[in-house]
PDB file as gemmi writes it, atoms N, CA and C in Angstrom:
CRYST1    1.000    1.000    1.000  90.00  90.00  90.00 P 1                      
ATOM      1  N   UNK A   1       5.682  79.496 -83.070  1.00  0.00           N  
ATOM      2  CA  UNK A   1       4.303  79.923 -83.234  1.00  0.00           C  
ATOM      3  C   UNK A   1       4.145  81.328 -82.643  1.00  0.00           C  
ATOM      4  N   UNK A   2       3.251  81.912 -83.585  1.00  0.00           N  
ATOM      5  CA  UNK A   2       3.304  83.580 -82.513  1.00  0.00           C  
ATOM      6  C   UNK A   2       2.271  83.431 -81.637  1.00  0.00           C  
ATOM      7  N   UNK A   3       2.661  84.562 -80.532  1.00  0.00           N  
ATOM      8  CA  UNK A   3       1.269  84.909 -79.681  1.00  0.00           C  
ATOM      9  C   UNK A   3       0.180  85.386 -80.092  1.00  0.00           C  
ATOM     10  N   UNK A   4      -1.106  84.715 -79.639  1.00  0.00           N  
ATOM     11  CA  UNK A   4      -2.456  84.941 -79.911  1.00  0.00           C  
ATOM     12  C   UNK A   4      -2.529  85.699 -78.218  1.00  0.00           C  
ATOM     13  N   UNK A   5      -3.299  86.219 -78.523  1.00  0.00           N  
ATOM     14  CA  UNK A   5      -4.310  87.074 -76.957  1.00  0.00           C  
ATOM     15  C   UNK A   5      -5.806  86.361 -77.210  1.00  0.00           C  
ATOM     16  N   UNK A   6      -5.877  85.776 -75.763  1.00  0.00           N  
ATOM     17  CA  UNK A   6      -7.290  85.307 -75.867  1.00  0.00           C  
ATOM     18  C   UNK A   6      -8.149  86.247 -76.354  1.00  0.00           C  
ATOM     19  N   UNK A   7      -8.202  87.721 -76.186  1.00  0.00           N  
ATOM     20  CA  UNK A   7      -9.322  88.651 -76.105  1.00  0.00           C  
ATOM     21  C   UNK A   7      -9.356  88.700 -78.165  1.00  0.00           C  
ATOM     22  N   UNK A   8      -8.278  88.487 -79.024  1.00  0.00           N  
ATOM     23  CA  UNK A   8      -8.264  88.177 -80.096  1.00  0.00           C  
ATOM     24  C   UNK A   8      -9.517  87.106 -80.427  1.00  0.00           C  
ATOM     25  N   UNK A   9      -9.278  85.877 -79.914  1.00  0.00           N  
ATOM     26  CA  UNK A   9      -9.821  84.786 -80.349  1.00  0.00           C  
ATOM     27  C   UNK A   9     -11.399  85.073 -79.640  1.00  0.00           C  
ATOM     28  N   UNK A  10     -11.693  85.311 -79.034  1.00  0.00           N  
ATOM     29  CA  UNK A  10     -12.941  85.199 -78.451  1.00  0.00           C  
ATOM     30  C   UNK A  10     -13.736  86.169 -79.007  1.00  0.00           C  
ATOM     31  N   UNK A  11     -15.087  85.358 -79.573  1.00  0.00           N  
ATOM     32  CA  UNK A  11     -16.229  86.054 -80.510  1.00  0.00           C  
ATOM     33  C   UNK A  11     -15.897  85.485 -82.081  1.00  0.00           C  
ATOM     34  N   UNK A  12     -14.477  84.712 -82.551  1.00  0.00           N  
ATOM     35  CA  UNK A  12     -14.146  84.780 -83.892  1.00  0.00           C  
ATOM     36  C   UNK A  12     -15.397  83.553 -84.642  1.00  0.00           C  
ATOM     37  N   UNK A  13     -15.493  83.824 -85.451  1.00  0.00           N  
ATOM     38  CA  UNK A  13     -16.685  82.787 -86.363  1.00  0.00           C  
ATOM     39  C   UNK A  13     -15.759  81.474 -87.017  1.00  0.00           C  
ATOM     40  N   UNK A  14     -16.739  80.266 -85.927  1.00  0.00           N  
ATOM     41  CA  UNK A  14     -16.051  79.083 -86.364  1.00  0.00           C  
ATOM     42  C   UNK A  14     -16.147  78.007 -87.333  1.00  0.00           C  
ATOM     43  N   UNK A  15     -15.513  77.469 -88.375  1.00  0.00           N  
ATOM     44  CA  UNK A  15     -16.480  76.941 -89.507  1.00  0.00           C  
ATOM     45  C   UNK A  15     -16.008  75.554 -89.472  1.00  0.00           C  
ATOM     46  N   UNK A  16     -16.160  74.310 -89.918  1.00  0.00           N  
ATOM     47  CA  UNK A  16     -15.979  72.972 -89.735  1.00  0.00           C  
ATOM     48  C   UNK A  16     -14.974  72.429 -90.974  1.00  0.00           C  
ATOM     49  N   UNK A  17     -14.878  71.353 -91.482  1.00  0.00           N  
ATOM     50  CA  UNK A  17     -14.004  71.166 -92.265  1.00  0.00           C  
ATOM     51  C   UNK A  17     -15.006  71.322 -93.726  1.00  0.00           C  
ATOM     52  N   UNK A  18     -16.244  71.378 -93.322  1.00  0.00           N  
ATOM     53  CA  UNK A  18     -17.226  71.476 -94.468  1.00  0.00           C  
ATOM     54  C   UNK A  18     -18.217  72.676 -94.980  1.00  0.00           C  
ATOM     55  N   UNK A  19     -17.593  73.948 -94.048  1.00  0.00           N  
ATOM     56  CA  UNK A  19     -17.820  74.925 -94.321  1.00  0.00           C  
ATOM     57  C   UNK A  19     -18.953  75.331 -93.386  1.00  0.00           C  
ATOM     58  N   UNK A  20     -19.617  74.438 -92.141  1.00  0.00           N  
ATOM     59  CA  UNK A  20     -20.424  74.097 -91.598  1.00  0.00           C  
ATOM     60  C   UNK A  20     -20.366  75.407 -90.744  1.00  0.00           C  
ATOM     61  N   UNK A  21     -21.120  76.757 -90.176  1.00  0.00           N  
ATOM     62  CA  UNK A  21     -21.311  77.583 -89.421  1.00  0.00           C  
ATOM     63  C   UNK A  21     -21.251  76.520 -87.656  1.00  0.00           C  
ATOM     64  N   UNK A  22     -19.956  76.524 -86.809  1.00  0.00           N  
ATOM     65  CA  UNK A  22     -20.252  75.970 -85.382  1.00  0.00           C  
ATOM     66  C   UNK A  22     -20.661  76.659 -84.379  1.00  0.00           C  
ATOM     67  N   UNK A  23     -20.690  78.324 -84.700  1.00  0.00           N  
ATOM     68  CA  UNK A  23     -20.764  79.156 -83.671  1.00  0.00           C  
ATOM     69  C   UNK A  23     -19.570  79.860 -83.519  1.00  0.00           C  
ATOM     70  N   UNK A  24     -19.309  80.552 -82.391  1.00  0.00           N  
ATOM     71  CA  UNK A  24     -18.453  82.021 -82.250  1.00  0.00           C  
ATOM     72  C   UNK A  24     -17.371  81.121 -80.639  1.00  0.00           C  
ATOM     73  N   UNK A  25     -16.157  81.361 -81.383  1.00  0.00           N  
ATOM     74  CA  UNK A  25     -15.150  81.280 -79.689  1.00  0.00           C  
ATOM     75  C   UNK A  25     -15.449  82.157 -78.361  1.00  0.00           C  
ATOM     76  N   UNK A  26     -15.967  81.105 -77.644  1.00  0.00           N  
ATOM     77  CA  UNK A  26     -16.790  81.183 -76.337  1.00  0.00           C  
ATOM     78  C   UNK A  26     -15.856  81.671 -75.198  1.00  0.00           C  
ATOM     79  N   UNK A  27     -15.002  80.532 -75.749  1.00  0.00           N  
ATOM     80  CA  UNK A  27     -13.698  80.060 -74.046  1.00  0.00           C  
ATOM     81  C   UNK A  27     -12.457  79.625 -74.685  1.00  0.00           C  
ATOM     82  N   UNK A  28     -11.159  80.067 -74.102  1.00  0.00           N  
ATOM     83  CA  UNK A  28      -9.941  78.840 -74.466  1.00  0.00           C  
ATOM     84  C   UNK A  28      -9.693  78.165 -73.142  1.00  0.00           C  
ATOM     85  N   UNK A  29      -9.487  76.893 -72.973  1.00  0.00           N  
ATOM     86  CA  UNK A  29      -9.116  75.932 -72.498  1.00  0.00           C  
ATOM     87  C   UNK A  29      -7.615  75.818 -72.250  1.00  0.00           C  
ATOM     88  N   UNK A  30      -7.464  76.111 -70.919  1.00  0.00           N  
ATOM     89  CA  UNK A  30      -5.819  76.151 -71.220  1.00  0.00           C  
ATOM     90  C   UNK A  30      -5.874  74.485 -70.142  1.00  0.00           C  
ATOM     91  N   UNK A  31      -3.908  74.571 -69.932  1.00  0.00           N  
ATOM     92  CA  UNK A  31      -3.733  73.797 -68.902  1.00  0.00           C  
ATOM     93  C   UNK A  31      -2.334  74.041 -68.151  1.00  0.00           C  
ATOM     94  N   UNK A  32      -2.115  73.580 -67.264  1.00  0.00           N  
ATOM     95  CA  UNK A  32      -0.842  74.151 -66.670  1.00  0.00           C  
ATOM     96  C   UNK A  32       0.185  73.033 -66.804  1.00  0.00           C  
ATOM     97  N   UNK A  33       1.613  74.016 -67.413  1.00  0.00           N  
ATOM     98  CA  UNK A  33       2.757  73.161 -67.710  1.00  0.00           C  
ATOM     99  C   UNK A  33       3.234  72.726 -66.430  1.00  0.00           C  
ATOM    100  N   UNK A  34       4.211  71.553 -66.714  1.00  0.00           N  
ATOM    101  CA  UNK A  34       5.335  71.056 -65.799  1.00  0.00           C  
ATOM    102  C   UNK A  34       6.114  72.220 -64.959  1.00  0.00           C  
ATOM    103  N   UNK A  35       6.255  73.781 -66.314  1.00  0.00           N  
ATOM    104  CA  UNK A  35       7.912  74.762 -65.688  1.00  0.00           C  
ATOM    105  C   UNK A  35       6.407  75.667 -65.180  1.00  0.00           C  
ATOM    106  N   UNK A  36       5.281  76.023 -64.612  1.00  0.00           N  
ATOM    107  CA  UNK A  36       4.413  76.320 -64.088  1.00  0.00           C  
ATOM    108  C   UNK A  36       4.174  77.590 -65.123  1.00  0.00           C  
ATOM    109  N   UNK A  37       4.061  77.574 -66.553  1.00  0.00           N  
ATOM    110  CA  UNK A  37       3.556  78.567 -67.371  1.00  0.00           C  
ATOM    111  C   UNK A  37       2.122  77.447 -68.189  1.00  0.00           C  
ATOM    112  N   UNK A  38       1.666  78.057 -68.777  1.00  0.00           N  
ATOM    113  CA  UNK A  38       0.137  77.909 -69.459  1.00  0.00           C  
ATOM    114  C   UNK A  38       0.311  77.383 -70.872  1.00  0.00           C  
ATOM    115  N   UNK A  39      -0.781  76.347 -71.192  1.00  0.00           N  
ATOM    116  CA  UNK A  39      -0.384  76.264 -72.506  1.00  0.00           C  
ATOM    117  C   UNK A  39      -2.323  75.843 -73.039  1.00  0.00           C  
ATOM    118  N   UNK A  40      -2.341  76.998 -74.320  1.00  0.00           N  
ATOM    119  CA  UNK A  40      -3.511  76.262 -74.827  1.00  0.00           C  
ATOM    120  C   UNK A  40      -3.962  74.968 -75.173  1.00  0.00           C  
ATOM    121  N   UNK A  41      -4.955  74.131 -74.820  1.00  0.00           N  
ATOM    122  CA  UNK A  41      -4.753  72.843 -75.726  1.00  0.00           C  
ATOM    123  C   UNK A  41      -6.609  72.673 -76.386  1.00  0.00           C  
ATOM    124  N   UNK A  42      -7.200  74.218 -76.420  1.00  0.00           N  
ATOM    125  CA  UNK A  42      -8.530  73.971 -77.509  1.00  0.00           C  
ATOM    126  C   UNK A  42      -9.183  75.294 -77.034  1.00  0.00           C  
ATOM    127  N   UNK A  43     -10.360  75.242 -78.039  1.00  0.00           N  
ATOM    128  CA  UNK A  43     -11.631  76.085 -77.963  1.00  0.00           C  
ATOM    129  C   UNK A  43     -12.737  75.706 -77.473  1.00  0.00           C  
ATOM    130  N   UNK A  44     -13.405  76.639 -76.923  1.00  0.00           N  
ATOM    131  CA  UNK A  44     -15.095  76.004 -76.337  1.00  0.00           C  
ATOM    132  C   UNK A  44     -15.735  77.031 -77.880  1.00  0.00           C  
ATOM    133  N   UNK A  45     -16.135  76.250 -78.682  1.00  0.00           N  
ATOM    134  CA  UNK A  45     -17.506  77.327 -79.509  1.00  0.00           C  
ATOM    135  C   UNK A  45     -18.840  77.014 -79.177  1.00  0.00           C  
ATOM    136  N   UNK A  46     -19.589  78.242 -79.372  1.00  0.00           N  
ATOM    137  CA  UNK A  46     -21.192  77.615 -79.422  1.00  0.00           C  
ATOM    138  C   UNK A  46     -21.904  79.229 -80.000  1.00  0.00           C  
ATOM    139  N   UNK A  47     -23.615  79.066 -79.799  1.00  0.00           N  
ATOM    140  CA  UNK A  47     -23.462  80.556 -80.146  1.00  0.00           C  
ATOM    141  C   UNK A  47     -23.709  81.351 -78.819  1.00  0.00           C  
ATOM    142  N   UNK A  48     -23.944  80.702 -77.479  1.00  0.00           N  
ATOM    143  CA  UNK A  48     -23.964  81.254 -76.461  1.00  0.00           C  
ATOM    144  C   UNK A  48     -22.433  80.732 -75.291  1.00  0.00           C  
ATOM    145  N   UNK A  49     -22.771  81.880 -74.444  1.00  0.00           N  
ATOM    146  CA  UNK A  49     -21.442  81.457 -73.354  1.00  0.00           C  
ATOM    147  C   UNK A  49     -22.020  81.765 -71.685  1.00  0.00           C  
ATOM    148  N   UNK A  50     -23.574  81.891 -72.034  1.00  0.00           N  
ATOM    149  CA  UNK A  50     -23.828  82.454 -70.857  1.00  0.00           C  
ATOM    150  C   UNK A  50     -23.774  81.284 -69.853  1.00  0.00           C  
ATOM    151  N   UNK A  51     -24.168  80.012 -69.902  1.00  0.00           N  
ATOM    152  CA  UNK A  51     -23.647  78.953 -68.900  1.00  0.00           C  
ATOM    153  C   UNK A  51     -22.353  78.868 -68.328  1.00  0.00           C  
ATOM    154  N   UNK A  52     -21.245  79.102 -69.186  1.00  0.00           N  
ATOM    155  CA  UNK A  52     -19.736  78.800 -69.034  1.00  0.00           C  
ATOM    156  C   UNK A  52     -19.501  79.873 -68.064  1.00  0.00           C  
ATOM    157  N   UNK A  53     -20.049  81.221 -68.423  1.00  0.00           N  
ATOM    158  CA  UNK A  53     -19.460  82.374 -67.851  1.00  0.00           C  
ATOM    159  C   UNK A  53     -20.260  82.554 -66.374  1.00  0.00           C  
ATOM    160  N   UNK A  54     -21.466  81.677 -66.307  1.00  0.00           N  
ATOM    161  CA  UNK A  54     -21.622  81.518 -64.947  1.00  0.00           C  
ATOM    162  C   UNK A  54     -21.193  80.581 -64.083  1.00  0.00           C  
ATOM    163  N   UNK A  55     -20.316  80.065 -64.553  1.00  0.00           N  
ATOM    164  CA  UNK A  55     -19.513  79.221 -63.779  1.00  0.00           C  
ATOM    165  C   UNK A  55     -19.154  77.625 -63.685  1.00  0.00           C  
ATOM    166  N   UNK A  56     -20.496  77.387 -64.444  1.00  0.00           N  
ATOM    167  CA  UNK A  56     -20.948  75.739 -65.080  1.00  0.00           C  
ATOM    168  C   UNK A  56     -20.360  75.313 -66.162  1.00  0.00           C  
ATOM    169  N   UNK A  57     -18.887  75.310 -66.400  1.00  0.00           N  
ATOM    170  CA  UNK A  57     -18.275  74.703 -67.688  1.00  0.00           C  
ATOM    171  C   UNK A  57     -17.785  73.475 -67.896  1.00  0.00           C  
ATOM    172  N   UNK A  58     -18.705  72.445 -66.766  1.00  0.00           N  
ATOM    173  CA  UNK A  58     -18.206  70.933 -66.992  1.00  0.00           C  
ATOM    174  C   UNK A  58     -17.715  70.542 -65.800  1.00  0.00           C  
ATOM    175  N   UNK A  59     -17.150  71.537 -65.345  1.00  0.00           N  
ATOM    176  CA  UNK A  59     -16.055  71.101 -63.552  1.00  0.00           C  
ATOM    177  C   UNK A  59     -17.382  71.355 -62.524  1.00  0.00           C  
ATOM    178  N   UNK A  60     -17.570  72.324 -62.690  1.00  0.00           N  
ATOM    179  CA  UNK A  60     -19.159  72.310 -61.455  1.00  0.00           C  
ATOM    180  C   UNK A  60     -20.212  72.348 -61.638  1.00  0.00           C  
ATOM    181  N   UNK A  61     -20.641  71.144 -60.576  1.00  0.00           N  
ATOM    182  CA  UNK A  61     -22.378  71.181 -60.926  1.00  0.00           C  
ATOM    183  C   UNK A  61     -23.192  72.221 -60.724  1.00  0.00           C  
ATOM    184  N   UNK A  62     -24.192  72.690 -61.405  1.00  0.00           N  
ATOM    185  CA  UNK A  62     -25.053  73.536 -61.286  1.00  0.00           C  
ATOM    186  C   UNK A  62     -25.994  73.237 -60.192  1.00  0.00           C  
ATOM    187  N   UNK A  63     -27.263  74.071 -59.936  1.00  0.00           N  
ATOM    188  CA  UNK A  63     -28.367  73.373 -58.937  1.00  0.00           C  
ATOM    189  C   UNK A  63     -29.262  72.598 -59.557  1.00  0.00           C  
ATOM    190  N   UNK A  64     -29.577  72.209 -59.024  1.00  0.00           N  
ATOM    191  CA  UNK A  64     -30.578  70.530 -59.440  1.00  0.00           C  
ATOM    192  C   UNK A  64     -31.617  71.450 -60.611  1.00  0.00           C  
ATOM    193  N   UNK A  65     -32.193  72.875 -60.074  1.00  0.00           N  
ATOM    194  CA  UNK A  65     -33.371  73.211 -60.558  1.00  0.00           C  
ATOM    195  C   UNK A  65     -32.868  73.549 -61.859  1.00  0.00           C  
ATOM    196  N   UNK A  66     -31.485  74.973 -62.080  1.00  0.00           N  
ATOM    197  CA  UNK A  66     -30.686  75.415 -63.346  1.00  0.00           C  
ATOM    198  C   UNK A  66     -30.113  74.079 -64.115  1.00  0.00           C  
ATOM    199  N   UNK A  67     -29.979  73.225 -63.688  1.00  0.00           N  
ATOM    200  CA  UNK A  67     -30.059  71.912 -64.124  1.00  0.00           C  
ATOM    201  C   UNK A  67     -29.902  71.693 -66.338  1.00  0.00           C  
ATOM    202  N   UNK A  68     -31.085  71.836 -66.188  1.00  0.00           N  
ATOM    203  CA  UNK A  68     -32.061  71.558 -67.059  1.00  0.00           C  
ATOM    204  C   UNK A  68     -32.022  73.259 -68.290  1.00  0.00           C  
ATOM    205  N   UNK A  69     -32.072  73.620 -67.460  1.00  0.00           N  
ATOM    206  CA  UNK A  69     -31.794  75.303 -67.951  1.00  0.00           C  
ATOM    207  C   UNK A  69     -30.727  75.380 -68.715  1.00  0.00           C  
ATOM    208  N   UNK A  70     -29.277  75.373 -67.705  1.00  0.00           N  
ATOM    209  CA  UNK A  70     -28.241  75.077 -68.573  1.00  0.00           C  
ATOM    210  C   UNK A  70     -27.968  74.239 -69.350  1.00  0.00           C  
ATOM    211  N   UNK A  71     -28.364  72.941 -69.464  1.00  0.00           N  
ATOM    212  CA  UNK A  71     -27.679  71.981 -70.233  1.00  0.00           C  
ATOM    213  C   UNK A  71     -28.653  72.482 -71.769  1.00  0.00           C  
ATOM    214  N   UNK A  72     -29.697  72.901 -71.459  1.00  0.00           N  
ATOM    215  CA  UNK A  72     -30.604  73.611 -72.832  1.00  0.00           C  
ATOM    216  C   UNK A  72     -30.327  75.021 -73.973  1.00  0.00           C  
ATOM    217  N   UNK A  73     -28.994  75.928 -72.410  1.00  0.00           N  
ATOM    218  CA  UNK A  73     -28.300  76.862 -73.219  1.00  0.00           C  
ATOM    219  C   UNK A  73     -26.976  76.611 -73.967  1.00  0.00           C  
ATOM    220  N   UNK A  74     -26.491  75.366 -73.523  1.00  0.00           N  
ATOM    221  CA  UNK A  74     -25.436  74.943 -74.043  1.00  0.00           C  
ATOM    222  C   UNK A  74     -25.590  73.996 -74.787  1.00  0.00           C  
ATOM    223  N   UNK A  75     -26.560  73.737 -75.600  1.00  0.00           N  
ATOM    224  CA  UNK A  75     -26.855  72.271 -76.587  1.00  0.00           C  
ATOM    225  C   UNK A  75     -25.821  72.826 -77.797  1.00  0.00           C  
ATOM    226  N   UNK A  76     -25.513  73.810 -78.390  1.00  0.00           N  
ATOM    227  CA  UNK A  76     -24.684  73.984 -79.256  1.00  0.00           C  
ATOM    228  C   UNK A  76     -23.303  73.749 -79.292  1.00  0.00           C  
ATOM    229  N   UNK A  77     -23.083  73.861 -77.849  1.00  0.00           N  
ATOM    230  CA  UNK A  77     -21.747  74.329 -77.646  1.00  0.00           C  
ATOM    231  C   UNK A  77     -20.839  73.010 -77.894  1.00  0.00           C  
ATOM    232  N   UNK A  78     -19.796  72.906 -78.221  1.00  0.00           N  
ATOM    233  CA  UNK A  78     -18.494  72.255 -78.720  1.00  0.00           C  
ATOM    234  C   UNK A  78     -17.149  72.409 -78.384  1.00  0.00           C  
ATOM    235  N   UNK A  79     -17.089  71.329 -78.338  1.00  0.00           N  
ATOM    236  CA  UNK A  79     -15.438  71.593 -77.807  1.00  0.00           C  
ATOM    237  C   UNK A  79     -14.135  70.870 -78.827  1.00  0.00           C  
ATOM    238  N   UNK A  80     -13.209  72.500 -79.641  1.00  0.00           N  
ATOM    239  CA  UNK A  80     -11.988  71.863 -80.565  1.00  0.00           C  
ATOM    240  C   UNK A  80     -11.101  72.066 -79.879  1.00  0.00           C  
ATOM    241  N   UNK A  81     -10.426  70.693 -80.097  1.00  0.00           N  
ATOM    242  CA  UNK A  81      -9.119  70.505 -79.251  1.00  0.00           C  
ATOM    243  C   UNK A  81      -7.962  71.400 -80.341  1.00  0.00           C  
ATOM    244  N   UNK A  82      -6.730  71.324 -79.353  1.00  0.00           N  
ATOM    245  CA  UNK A  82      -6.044  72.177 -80.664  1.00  0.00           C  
ATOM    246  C   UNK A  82      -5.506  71.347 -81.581  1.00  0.00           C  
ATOM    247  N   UNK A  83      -5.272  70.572 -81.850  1.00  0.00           N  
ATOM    248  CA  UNK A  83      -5.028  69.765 -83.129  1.00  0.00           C  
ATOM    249  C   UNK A  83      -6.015  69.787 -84.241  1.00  0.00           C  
ATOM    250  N   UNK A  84      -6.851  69.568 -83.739  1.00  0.00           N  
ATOM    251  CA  UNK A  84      -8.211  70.016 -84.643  1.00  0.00           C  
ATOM    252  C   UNK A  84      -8.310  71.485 -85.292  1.00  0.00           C  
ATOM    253  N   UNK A  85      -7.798  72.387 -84.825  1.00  0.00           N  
ATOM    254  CA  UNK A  85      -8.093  74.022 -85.296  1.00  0.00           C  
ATOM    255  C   UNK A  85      -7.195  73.521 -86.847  1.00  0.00           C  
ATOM    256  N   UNK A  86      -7.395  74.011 -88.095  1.00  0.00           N  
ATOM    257  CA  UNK A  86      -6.633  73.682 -88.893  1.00  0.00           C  
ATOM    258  C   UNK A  86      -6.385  75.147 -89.502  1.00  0.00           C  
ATOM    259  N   UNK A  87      -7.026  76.161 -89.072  1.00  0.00           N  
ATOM    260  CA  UNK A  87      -6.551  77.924 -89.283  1.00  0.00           C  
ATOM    261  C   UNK A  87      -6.542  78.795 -88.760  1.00  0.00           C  
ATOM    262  N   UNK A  88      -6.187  79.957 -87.885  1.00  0.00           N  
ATOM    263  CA  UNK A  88      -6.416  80.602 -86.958  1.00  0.00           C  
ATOM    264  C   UNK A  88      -6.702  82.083 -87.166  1.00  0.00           C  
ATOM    265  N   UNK A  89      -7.877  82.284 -88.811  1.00  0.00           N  
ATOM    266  CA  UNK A  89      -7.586  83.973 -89.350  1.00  0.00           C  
ATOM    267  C   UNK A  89      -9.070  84.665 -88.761  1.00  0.00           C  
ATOM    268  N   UNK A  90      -9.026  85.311 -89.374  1.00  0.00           N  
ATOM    269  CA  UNK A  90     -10.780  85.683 -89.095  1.00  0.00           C  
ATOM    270  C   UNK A  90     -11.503  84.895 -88.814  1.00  0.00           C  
ATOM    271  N   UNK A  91     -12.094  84.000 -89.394  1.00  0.00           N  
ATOM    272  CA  UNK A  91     -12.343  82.511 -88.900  1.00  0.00           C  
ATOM    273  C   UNK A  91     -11.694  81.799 -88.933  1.00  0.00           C  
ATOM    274  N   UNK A  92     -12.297  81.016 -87.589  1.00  0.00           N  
ATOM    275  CA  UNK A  92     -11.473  79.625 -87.092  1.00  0.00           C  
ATOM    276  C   UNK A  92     -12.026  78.284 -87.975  1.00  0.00           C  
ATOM    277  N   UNK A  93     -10.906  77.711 -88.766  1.00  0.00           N  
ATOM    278  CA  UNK A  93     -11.464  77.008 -89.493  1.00  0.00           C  
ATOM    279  C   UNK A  93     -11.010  75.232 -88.685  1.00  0.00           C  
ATOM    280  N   UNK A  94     -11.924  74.573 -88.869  1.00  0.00           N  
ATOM    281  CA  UNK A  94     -11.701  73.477 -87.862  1.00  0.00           C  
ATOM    282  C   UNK A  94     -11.169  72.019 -88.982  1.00  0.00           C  
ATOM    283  N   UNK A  95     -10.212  71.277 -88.641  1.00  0.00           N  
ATOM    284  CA  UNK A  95      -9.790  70.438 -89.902  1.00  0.00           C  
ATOM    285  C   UNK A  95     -10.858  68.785 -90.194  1.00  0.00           C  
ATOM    286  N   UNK A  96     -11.765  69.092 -89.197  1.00  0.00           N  
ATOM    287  CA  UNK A  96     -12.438  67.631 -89.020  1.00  0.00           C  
ATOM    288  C   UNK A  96     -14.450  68.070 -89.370  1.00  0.00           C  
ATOM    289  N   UNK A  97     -15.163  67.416 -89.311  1.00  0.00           N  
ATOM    290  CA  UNK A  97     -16.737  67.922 -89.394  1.00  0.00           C  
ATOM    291  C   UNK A  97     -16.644  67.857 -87.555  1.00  0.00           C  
ATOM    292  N   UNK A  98     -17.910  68.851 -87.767  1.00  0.00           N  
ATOM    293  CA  UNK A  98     -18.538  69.417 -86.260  1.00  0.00           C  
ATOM    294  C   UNK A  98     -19.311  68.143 -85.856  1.00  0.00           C  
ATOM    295  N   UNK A  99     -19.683  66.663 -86.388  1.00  0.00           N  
ATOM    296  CA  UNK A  99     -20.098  65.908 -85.667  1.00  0.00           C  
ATOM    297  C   UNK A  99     -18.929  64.978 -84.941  1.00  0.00           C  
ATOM    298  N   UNK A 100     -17.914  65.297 -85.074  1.00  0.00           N  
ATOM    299  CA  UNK A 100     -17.050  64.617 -84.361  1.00  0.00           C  
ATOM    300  C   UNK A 100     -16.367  65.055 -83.354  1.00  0.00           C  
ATOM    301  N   UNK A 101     -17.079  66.650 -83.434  1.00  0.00           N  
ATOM    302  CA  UNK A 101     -16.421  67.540 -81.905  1.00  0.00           C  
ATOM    303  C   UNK A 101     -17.189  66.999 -80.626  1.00  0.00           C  
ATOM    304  N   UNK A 102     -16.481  66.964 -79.343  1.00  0.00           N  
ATOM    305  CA  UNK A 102     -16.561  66.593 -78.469  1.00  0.00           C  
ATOM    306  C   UNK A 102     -17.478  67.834 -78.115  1.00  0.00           C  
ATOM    307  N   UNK A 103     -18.679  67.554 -76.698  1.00  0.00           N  
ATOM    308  CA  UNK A 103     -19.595  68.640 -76.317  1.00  0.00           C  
ATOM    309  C   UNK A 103     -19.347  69.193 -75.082  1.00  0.00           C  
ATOM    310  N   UNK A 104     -18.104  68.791 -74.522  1.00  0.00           N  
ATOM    311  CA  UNK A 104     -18.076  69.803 -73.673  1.00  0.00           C  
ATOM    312  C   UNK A 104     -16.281  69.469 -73.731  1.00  0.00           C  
ATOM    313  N   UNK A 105     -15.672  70.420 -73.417  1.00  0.00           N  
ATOM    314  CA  UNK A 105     -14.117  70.380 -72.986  1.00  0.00           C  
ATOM    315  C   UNK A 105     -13.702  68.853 -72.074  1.00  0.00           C  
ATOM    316  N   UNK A 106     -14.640  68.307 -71.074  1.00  0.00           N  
ATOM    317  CA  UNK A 106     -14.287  67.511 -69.767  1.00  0.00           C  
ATOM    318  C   UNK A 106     -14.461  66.390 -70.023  1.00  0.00           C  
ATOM    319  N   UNK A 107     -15.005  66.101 -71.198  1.00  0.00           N  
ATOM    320  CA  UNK A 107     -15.527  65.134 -71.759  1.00  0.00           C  
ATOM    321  C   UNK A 107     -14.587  64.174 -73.036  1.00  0.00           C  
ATOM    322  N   UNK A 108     -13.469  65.192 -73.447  1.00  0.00           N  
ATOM    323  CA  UNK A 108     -12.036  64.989 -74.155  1.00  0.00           C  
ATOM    324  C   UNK A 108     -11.220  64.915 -73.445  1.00  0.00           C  
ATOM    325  N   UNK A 109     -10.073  63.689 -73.586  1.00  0.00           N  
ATOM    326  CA  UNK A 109      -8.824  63.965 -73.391  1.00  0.00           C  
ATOM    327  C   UNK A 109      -7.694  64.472 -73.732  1.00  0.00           C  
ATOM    328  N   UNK A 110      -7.789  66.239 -73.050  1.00  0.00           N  
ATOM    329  CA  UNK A 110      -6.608  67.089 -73.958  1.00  0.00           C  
ATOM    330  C   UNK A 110      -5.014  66.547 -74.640  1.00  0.00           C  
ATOM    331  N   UNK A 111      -5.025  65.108 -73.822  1.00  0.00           N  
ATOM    332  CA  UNK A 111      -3.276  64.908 -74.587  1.00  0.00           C  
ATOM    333  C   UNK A 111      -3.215  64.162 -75.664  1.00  0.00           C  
TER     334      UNK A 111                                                      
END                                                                             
């Protein structure tokens, strides 16, 4: 497989198996190998990233009050595992419908 650069993938327009508009690549999701190198295993899309990029991407809680705030900027957002990506060109074309994407990364089990 060749190398992708995250800074490639992020912003690309994501479409479903039904041609469905999901939003723009937010985040990649990596995880750390056994020989201590990186390996992708999905995408965060939505049409915003401003929750994720403040720090609230599922692993930490926000404050009680941003609460409510965030979970309202991220109602779009989705999470494709990589098995699911079924193209990787200009758009990311996804091989399944967007109601079967998982809504946040933490919430799937990457293996």
């Amino acid at each position: 497989m060749p190398t992708i650069l995250v800074s490639d993938l992020l912003g690309r327009e994501v479409r479903d198996s039904r041609g469905t508009f999901l939003g723009r690549v937010q985040d990649v999701v990596v995880r750390r190998t056994a020989d201590g190198g990186y390996q992708a295993v999905g995408l965060v899309t939505g049409r915003s990233s401003v929750a994720g990029r403040w720090g609230y991407g599922g692993s930490l809680d926000p404050p009680p009050l941003l609460g409510a705030l965030l979970r309202w900027l991220r109602r779009h957002e989705r999470y494709l595992r990589w098995d699911h990506i079924g193209e990787l060109g200009e758009t990311v074309r996804v091989s399944v419908p967007g109601d079967r994407l998982g809504r946040r990364w933490s919430d799937v089990d990457p293996a």
